[in-house]
C-alpha positions as CSV (number, residue, x, y, z in Angstrom):
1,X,66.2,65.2,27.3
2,X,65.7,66.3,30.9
3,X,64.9,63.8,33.6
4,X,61.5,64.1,35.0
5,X,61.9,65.5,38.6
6,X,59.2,62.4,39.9
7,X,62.2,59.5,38.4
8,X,64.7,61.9,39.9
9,X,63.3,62.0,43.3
10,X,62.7,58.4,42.8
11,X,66.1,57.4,41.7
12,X,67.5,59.1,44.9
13,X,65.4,57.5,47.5
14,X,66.5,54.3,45.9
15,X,69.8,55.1,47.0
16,X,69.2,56.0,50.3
17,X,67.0,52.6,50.8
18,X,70.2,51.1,49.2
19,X,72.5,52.6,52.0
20,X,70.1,51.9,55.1
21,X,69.5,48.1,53.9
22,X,73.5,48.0,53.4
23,X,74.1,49.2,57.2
24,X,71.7,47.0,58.2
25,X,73.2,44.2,57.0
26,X,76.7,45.7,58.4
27,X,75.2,46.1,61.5
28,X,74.1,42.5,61.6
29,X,77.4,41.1,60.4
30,X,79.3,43.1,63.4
31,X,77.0,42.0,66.0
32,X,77.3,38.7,65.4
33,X,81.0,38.4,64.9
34,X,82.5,41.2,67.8
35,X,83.0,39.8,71.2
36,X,81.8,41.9,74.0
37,X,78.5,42.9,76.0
38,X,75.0,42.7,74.7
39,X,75.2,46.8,74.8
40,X,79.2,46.8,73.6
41,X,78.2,44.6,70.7
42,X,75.0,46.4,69.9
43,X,77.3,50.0,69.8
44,X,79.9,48.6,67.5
45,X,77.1,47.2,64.9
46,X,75.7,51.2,65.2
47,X,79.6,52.7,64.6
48,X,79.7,50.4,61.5
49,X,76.3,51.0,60.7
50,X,77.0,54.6,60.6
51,X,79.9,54.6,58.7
52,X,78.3,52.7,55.9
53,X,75.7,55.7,55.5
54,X,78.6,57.8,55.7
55,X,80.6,56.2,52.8
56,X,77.1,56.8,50.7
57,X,76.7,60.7,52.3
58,X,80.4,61.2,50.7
59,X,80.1,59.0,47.3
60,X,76.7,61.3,46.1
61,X,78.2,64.1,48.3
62,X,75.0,65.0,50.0
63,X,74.9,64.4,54.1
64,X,71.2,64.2,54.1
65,X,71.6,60.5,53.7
66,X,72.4,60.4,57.3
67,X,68.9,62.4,58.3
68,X,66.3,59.4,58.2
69,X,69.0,57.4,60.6
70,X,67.6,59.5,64.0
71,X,64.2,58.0,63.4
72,X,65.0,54.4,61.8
73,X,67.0,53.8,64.7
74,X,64.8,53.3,67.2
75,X,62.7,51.1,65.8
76,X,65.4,48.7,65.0
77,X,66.7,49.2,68.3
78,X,63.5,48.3,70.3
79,X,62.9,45.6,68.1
80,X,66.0,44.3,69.1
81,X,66.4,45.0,72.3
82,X,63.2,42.8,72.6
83,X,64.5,40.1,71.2
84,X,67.7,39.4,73.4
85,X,67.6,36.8,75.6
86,X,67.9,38.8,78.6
87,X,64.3,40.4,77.4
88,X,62.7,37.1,77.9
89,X,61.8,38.0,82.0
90,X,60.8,41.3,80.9
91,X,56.7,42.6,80.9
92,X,55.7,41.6,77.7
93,X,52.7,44.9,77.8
94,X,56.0,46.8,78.5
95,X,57.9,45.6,75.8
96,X,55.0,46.3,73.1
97,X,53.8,49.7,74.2
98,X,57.6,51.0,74.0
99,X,57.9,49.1,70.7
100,X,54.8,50.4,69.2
101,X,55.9,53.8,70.1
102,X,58.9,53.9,68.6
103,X,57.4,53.1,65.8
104,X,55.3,55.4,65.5
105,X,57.7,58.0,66.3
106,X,60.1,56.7,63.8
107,X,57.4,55.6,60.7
108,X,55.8,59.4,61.6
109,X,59.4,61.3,61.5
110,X,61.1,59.2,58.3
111,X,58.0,60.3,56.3
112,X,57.9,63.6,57.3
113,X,61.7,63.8,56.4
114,X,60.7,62.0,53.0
115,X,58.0,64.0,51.5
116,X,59.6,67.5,51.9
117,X,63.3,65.9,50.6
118,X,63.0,66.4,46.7
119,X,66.3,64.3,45.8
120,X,70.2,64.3,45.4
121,X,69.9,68.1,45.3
122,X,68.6,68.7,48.5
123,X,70.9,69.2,51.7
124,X,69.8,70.0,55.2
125,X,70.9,74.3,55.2
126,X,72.8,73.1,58.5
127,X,75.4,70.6,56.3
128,X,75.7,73.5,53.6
129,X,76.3,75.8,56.1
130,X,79.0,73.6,57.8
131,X,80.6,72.6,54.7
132,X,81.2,76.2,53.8
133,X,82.7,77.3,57.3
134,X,84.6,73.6,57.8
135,X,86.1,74.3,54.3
136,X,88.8,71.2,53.9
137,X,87.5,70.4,57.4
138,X,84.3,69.3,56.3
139,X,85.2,65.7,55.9
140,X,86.2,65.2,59.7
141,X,83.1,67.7,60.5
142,X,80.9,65.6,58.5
143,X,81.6,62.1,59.8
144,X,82.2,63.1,63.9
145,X,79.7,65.7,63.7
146,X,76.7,65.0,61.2
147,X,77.5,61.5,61.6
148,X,78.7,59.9,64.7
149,X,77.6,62.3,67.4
150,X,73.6,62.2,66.8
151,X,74.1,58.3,66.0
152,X,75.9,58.3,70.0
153,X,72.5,60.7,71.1
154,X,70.0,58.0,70.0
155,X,71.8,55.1,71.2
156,X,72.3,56.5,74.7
157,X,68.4,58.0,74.9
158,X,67.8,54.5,73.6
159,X,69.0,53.1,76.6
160,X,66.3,53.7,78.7
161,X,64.2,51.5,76.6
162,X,66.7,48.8,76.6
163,X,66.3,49.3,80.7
164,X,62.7,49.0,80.5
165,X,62.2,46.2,78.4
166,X,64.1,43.7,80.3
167,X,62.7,44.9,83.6
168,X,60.2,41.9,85.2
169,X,59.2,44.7,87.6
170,X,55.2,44.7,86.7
171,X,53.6,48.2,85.0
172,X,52.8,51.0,87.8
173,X,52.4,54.5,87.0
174,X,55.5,55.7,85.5
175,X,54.6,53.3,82.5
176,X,50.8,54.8,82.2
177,X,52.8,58.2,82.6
178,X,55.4,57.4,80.4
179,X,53.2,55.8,77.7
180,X,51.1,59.5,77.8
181,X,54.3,61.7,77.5
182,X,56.0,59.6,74.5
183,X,52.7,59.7,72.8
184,X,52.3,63.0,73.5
185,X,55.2,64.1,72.4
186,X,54.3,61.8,69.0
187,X,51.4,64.1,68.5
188,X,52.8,67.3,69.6
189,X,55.8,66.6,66.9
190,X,53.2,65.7,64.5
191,X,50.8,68.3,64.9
192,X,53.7,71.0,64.8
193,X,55.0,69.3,61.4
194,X,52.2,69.4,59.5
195,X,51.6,73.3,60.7
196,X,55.5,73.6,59.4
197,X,54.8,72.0,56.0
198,X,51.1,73.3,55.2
199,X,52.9,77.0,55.8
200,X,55.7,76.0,53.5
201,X,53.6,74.8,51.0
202,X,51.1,78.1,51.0
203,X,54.5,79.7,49.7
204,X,54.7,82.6,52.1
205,X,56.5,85.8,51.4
206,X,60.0,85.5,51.7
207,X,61.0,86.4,55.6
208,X,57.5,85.6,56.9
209,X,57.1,83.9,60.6
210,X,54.7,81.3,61.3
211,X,52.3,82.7,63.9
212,X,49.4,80.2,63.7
213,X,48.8,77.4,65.5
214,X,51.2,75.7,67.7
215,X,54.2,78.0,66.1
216,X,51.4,80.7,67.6
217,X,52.4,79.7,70.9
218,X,56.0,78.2,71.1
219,X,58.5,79.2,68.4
220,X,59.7,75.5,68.2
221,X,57.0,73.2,69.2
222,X,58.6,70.6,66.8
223,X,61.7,70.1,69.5
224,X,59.7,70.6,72.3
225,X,57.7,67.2,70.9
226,X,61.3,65.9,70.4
227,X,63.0,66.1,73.6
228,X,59.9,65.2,75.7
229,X,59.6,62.1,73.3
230,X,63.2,60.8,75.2
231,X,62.4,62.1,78.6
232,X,59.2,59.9,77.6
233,X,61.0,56.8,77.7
234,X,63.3,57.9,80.7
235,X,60.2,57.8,82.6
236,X,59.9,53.6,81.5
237,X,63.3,53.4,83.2
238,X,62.8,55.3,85.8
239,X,59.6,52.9,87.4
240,X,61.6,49.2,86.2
241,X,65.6,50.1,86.2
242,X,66.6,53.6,87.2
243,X,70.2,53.5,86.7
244,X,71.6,57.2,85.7
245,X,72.7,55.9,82.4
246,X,68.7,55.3,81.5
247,X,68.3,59.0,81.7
248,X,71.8,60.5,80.2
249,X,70.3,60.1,76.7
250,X,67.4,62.9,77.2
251,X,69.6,64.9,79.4
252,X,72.3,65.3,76.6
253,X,69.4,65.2,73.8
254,X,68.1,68.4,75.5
255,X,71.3,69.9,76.0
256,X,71.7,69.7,72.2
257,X,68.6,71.1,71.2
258,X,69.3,74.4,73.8
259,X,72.6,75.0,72.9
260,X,73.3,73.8,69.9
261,X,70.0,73.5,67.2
262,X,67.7,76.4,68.4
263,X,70.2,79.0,68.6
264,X,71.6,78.1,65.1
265,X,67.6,78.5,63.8
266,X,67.0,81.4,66.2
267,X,70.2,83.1,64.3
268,X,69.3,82.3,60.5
269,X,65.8,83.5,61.4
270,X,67.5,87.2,62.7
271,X,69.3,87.0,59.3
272,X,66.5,86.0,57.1
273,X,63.0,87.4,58.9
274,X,62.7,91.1,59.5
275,X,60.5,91.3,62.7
276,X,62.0,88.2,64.5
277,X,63.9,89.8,67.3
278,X,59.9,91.5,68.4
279,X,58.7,87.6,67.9
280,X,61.2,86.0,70.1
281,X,59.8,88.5,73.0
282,X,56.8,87.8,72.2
283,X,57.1,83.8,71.9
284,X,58.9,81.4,74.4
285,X,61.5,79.0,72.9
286,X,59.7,75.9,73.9
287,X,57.3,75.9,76.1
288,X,53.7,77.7,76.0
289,X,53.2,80.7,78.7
290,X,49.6,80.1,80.7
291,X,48.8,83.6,79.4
C-alpha cells in the first residue's frame, strides 16, 4: 500500500521540527558551557547548532533541512540578544519593534518555505545542481557551503540588531526609518511570494516568465525585499551604535545576492525560458525604473 502524500509530507516535517528542536538544545548546551564573549559564545552555539541540521541534511540525504535555518534564526537571535544582561540599559520600544520584526520576517519566510516544500523528496534545484557538479566533493560543498556560510551571513547581519538592542541612546529617526524599511521589505518579500506561488500554482506552460505584478516591474523583487530587510536593521545601528561591524552583515548579504544567487537564476532561466534574454532588457534586476 502506498503512503498517502498528506502523512508523507507530514512525516518529513516532523523530522525537520526534530532537527531544529535538537540544535536548539545544542545551541543552548554550548552557550552555556564555552568560555568566551557574549558574541564568541553566541557564534559557537550557532557553529554547533548548524552542524546538528547538517548531521540530519546528510542522514535523510536532502540539504533542504538547512533552508528554514535563514529565517528561524533571527528570531531566536533577537529574542536572545534581548535577554542578555548587557540589554537591560537598552530602549525597551527599541528592543520590541526589532523583535517583533524579526518575527514577522522569520514566521512569514519559514511558512512560505513550508507550504511549497512537499517532503523528503524535495531539494532546493541549487543543492541538486551542486551535488551533481561537487561530485565526491559534495560533502565539503554541502556543509561549508549550504551550511556554514549563510549560517555566518545571518549571524553577522544579525549583529546590527544585537548593536541596537543594547543601545540606551533614546529612538530618533533612524529607528522610525529603520522600522519603515524592515517592514517594508517584510511586505515587499511577501507581496512578491505570494505573486511567485499563485503563478506556480496556475501551472503555466513550461518556460513561461512571470510578467505580472511586482515580477512586472523587477525580475527579483523577492531579494530586493531581502537585502533591504538587513540594510533595515543596519539603519537601528546606525542611530544607537554605528560600529562597521553593525553594517558588514547587509553589505556581504548583498554581495551574495549580486554575485552569487541572481546570476545562478538569471542562467537557469536562459536555459529553461525561451524569451528571457529580451525580458532581462526589458526588466531591471532589482530595482523598479520610474518609467
Amino acid at each position: 500500500m502506498t503512503t498517502p502524500p498528506q502523512r508523507t509530507r507530514a512525516v518529513a516535517v516532523a523530522w525537520v521540527i526534530a532537527a531544529y528542536i535538537t540544535a536548539l538544545v545544542a545551541a543552548y548546551f554550548t552557550w552555556t558551557r564555552v568560555p568566551g564573549s557574549v558574541l564568541e559564545r553566541t557564534a559557537a552555539a550557532d557553529v554547533v547548532a548548524t552542524a546538528v541540521v547538517f548531521i540530519y541534511s546528510r542522514i535523510f540525504d536532502n540539504s533542504s533541512f538547512y533552508d528554514p535555518y535563514w529565517s528561524v534564526k533571527p528570531m531566536v537571535l533577537t529574542a536572545h540578544f534581548w535577554l542578555l544582561p548587557e540589554s537591560d540599559g537598552g530602549v525597551f520600544a527599541r528592543q520590541l519593534i526589532i523583535t517583533l520584526l524579526a518575527w514577522a520576517y522569520g514566521v512569514r519566510l519559514t511558512h512560505n518555505w513550508l507550504r511549497g516544500w512537499t517532503g523528503l523528496d524535495h531539494e532546493d534545484w541549487r543543492y541538486v545542481d551542486l551535488r551533481r557538479k561537487s561530485g565526491k566533493a559534495f560533502f565539503v560543498v554541502d556543509l561549508l557551503g549550504i551550511h556554514m556560510f549563510p549560517t555566518v551571513q545571518v549571524f553577522l547581519g544579525c549583529l546590527a540588531a544585537y548593536l541596537a538592542m543594547r543601545s540606551p541612546v533614546p529612538l530618533g529617526p533612524l529607528d522610525a526609518l529603520g522600522a519603515v524599511v524592515t517592514g517594508g521589505a517584510i511586505l515587499l518579500q511577501g507581496t512578491a511570494d505570494n505573486q511567485l506561488r499563485a503563478f506556480v500554482l496556475s501551472k503555466p506552460e513550461p518556460g513561461t516568465i512571470l510578467k505580472t505584478g511586482l515580477w512586472a516591474r523587477s525580475r527579483h523583487p523577492n531579494y530586493l525585499g531581502e537585502m533591504m530587510l538587513w540594510w533595515g536593521l543596519a539603519l537601528f545601528a546606525l542611530g544607537t551604535d554605528p560600529q562597521w561591524w553593525g553594517f558588514v552583515g547587509a553589505a556581504t548579504i548583498t554581495v551574495m545576492f549580486v554575485v552569487v544567487s541572481v546570476p545562478m537564476i538569471d542562467k537557469r532561466s536562459l536555459e529553461r525560458r525561451p524569451g528571457y534574454a529580451e525580458h532581462m532588457k526589458r526588466v531591471p534586476t532589482f530595482i523598479p525604473r520610474p518609467w
